[in-house]
C-alpha positions in Angstrom: 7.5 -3.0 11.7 7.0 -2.7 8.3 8.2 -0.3 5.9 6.7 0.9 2.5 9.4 2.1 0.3 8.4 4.1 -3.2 8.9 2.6 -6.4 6.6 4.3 -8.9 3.6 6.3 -9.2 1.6 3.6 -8.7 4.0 1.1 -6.8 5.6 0.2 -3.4 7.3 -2.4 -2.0 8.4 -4.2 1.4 10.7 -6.2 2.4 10.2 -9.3 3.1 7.4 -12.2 1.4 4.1 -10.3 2.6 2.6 -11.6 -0.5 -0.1 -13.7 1.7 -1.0 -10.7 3.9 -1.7 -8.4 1.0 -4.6 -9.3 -1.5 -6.3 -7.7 -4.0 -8.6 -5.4 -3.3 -7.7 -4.5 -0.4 -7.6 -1.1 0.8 -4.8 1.1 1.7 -4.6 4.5 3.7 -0.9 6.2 3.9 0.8 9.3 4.4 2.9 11.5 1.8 3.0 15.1 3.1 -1.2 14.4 2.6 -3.2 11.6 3.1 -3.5 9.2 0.3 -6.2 6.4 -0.4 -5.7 3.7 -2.5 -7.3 -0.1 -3.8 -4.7 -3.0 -4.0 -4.4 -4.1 -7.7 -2.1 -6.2 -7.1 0.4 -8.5 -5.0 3.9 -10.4 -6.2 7.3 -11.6 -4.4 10.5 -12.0 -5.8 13.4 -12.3 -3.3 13.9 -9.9 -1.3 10.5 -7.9 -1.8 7.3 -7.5 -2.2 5.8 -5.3 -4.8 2.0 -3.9 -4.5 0.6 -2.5 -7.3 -2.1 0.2 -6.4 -5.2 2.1 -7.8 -5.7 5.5 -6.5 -8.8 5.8 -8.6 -7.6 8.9 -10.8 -7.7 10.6 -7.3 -4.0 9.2 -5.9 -0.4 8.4 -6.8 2.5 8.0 -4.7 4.8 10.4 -4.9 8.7 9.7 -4.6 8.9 10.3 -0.9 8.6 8.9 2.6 5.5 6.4 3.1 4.6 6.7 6.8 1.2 6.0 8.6 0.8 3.0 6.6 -2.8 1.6 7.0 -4.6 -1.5 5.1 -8.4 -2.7 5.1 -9.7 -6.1 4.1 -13.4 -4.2 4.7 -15.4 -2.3 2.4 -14.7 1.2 3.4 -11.6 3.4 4.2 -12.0 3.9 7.6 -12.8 1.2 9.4 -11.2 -1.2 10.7 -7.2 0.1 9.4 -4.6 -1.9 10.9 -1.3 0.0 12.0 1.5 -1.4 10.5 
């Protein structure tokens, strides 16, 4: 019941302190019009959100629009396991 709300090219955040859910290097898989893929670089909280900081590995950026099919992965591949949020 999450949701991922733009804030720059290479920033979202949530609301809420998610900051011990979310980790470095973790990977992300999300929707904006295409599918997007996308390394955690990094995590922080300051009342009332979180921000994550991601690397799209000069492949990704977010785009100022609707995040939906938010996915994340503490494994070492895109794919499998993704957790719905």
């Amino acid at each position: 019941n999450e949701t991922w709300t733009y804030a720059s090219a290479t920033t979202f955040t949530i609301s809420g302190d998610l900051a011990g859910k979310y980790q470095r290097g973790d990977k992300i898989k999300l929707t904006q019009s295409t599918i997007k893929y996308f390394y955690i670089a990094s995590v922080t909280y300051s009342s009332p959100n979180t921000t994550v900081s991601v690397n799209g590995m000069a492949l990704y950026t977010l785009a100022d629009a609707a995040i939906t099919s938010p996915y994340y992965s503490k494994v070492e591949t895109y794919f499998f396991p993704l957790f719905y949020i």
